[in-house]
C-alpha positions in Angstrom: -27.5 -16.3 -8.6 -27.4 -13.9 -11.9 -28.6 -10.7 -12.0 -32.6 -10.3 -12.3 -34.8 -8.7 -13.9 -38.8 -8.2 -13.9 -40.4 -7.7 -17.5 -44.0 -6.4 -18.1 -44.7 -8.2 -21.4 -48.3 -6.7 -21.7 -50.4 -3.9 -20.1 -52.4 -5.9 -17.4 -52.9 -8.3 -14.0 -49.8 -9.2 -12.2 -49.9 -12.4 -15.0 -48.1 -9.7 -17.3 -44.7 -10.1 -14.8 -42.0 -12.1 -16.1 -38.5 -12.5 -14.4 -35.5 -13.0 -16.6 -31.6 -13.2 -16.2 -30.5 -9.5 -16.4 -28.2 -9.1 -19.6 -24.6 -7.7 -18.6 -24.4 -3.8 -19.3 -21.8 -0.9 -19.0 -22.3 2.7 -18.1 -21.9 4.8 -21.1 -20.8 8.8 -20.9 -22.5 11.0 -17.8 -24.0 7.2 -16.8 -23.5 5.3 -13.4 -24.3 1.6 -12.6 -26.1 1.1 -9.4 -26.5 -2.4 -7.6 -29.7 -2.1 -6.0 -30.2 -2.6 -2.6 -34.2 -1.7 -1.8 -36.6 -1.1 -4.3 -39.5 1.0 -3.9 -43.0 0.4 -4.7 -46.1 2.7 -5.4 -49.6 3.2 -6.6 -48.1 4.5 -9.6 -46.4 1.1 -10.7 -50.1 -0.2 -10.6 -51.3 2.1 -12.8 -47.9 1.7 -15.3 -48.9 -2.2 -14.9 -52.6 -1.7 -15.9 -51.3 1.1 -19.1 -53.6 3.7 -17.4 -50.4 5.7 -17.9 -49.3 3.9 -20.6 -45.0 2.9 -21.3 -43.6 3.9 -24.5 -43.0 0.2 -25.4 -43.0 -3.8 -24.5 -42.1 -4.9 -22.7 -41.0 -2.5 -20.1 -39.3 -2.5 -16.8 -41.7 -0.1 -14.5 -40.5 1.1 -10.9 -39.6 4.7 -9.9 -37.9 4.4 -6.9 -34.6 2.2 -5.6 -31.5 2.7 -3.6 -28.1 1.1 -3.4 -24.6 1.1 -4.7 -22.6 2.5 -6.8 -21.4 -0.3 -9.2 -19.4 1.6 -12.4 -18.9 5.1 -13.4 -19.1 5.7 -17.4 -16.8 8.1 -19.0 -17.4 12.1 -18.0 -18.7 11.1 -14.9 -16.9 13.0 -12.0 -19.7 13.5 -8.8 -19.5 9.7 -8.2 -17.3 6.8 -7.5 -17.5 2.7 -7.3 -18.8 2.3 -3.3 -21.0 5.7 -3.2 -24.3 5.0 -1.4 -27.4 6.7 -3.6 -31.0 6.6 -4.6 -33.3 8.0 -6.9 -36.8 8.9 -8.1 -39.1 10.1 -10.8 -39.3 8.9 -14.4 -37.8 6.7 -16.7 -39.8 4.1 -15.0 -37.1 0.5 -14.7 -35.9 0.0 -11.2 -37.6 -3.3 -10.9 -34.3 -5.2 -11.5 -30.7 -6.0 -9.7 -28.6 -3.3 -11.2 -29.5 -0.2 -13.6 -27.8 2.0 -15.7 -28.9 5.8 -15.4 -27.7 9.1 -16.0 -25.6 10.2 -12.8 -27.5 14.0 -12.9 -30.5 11.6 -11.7 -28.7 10.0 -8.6 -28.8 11.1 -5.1 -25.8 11.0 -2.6 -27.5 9.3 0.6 -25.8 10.5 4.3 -25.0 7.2 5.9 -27.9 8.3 8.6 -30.3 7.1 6.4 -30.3 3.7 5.3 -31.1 2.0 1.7 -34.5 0.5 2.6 -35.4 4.3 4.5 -34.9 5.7 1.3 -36.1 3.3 -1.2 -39.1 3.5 0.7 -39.4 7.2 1.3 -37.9 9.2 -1.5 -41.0 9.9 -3.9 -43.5 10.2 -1.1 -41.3 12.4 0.3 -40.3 14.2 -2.9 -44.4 14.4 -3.5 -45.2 15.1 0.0 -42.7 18.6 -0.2 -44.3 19.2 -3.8 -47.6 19.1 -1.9 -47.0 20.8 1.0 -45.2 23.9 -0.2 -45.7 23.9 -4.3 -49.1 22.9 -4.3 -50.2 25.2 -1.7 -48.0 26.7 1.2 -49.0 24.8 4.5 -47.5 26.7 7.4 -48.0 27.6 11.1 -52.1 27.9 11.5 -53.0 25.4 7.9 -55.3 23.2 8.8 -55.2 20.1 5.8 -57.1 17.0 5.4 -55.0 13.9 4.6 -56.4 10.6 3.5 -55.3 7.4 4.1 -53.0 9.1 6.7 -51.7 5.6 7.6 -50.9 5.0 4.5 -47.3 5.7 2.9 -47.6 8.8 1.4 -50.3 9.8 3.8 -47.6 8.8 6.8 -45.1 11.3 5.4 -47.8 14.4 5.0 -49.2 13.9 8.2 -45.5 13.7 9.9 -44.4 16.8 7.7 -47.7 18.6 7.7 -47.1 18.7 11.8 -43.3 19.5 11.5 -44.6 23.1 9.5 -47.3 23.8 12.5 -50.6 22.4 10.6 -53.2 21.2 11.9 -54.1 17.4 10.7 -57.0 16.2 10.0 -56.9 12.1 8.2 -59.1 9.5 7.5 -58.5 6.4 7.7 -59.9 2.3 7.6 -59.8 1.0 11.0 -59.2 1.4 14.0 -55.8 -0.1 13.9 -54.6 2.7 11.3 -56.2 5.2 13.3 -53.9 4.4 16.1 -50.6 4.5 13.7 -51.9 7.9 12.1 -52.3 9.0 15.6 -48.9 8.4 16.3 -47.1 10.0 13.5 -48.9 13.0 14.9 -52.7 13.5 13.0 -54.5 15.7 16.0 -57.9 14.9 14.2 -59.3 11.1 12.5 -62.3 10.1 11.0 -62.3 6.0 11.5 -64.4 4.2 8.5 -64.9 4.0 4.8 -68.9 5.1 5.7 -67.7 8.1 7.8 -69.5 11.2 7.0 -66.2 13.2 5.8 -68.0 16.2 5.3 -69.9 16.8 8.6 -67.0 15.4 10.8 -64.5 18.1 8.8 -66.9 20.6 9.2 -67.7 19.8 13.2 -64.1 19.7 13.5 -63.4 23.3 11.7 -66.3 25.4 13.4 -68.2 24.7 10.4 -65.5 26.4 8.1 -63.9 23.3 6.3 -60.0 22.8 5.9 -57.4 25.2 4.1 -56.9 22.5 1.9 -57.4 18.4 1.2 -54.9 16.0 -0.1 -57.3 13.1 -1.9 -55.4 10.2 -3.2 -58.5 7.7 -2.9 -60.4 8.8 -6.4 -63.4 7.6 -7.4 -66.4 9.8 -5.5 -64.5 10.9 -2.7 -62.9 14.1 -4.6 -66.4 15.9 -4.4 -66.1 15.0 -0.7 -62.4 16.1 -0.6 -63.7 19.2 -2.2 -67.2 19.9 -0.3 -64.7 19.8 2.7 -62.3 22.4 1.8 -63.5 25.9 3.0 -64.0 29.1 0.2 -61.0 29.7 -1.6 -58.9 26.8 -0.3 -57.7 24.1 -2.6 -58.7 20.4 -3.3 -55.3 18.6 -4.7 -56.3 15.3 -6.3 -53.0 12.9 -6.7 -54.0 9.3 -7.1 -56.8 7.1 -7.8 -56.9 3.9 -5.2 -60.2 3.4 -5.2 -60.9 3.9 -8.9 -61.2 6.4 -12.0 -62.6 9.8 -11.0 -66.3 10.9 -12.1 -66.8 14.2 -13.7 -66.9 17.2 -11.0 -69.3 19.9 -11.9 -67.8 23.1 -11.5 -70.5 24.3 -9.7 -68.7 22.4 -7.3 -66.0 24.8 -6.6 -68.5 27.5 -5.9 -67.6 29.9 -4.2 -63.5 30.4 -4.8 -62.0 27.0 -4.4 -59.6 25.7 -6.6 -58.6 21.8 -7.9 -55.6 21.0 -8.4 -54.0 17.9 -10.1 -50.1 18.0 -9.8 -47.7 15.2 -11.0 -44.7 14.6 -9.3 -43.3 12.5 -12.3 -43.8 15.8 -14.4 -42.5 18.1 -11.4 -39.6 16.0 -11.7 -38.5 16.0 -15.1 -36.7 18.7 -14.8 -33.8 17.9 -13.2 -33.3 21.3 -11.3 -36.7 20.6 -9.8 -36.1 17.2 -9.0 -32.7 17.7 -7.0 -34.3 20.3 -5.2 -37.1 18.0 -3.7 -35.0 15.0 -3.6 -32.4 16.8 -0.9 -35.7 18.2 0.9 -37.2 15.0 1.3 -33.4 13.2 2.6 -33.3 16.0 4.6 -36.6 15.1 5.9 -36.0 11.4 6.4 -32.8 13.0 8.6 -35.7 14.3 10.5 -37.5 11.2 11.1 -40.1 11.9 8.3 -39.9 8.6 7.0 -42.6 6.0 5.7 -43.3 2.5 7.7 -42.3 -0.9 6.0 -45.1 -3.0 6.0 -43.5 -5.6 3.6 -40.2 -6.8 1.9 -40.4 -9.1 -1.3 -37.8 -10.7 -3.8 -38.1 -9.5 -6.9 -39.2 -13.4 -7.9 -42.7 -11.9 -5.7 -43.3 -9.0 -7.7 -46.7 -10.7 -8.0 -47.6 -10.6 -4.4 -45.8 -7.4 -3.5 -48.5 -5.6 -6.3 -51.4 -7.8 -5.0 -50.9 -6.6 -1.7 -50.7 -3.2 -2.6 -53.7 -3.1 -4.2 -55.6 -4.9 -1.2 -54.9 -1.2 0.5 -54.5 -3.3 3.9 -50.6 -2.5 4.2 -50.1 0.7 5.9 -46.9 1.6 5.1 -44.8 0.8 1.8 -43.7 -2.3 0.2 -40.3 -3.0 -0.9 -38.3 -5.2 -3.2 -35.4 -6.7 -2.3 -33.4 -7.9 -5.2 
């Protein structure tokens, strides 16, 4: 079978896919070919898919996250040699395909303790989880955080991590079934049910004094919760939006001393000092066992189905593409 590749001819539904034959390509200077193996999958390709943050042209190749092989070095290119196992993360968008070509500085050397689908899987959730957890605000021994959809990827990692650094977790989740797999990466607290009174359980749960601070990737109107449940002068970090665009908070919501905060790890990691820093944490990590479930592997010919069922929000656990 030849190479593949999945096109977004337009900004919209999962219609917009289109899988070609890949064109054959070389590594030019400072540039490695990689054959993937996994391909990772996040909220953020569904918002590249719908243009609400739009690509510089189409059609485009979206995806953030893959791991594999090694294929061709291109001239000037000394750290790595045909065989090497890597992965990578962050912007350009493009791993939705069999093989890329990208600039070696962006690759990461994987240890041969963590496998191709772990880190396809894991590498920007845990790049965005260490971002989170010691950027964003310095959870340590005594934190106490509040981590949505803690059965989810992103939210598996933070809880998992959140515990390794001595925090106390609090997470919310669906059901009851993802309160039992939050429970086991190690939550100690979970409020079970999209019509769960977030604010009175955190409070109950914090001696009235709410959490240090709150980790919202749902959207829509549960930021005001996120923030009505952080305590004075703790932080409310907003870094997704599942369940839809975000109203406008009234600063009179952050009364008295709290702080929002809205980091990007695509920005974070544009700087490539940055990004090999939190790349390394995060392997390091996944050494530890900080890793994300699979809850589903896809050919790239399913792209379709791989988005639909991310945006159902039933999976817990990431999605992968196996070219």
């Amino acid at each position: 079978m030849p190479d593949q590749i999945v096109l977004l001819d337009a900004p919209g539904d999962v219609t917009q896919f289109r899988l070609q034959d890949q064109p054959l390509q070389a590594p030019g200077a400072g540039e490695i070919k990689i054959r993937h193996q996994a391909i990772g999958t996040n909220f953020l390709d569904i918002y590249h898919r719908k243009g609400l943050y739009a690509l510089p042209s189409y059609p485009a190749v979206i995806g953030v996250e893959a791991a594999g092989v090694v294929e061709e070095v291109g001239g000037d290119v000394t750290g790595f040699s045909p065989g090497d196992r890597i992965a990578y993360g962050g912007p350009p968008a493009g791993a939705y395909s069999s093989t890329r070509i990208m600039p070696a500085e962006r690759a990461i050397r994987l240890p041969d303790t963590v496998s191709a689908k772990a880190a396809a899987s894991s590498l920007l959730k845990g790049m965005t989880a260490y971002m989170l957890l010691k950027k964003g605000c310095n959870v340590g021994d005594g934190s106490t955080v509040l981590i949505h959809a803690a059965a989810g990827g992103l939210g598996s990692i933070l809880v998992r991590w959140a515990k390794s650094l001595g925090a106390t977790v609090i997470g919310t989740v669906g059901s009851s079934e993802k309160a039992a797999l939050a429970a086991s990466y190690g939550a100690d607290h979970l409020i079970v049910g999209r019509g769960a009174d977030i604010v009175a359980e955190v409070k109950r749960l914090t001696d009235g004094n709410g959490v240090d601070v709150a980790y919202d990737g749902i959207g829509g109107d549960m930021l005001v919760k996120s923030i009505r449940a952080v305590r004075p002068f703790g932080t409310a970090i907003t870094i997704g939006q599942a369940a839809g665009p975000i109203p406008p908070v009234a600063v009179e919501e952050l009364r008295p001393g709290k702080s929002l905060s809205h980091p990007s790890i695509m920005a974070w990691c544009a700087d490539v000092g940055r990004y090999r820093k939190a790349a390394e944490a995060a392997i390091s990590a996944m050494e530890r066992g900080i890793v994300c479930e699979i809850a589903a592997e896809y050919g790239l010919a399913d792209v379709a189905k791989a988005h639909e069922e991310m945006e159902t929000g039933r999976s817990a656990g990431s999605i992968l593409l196996l070219p």
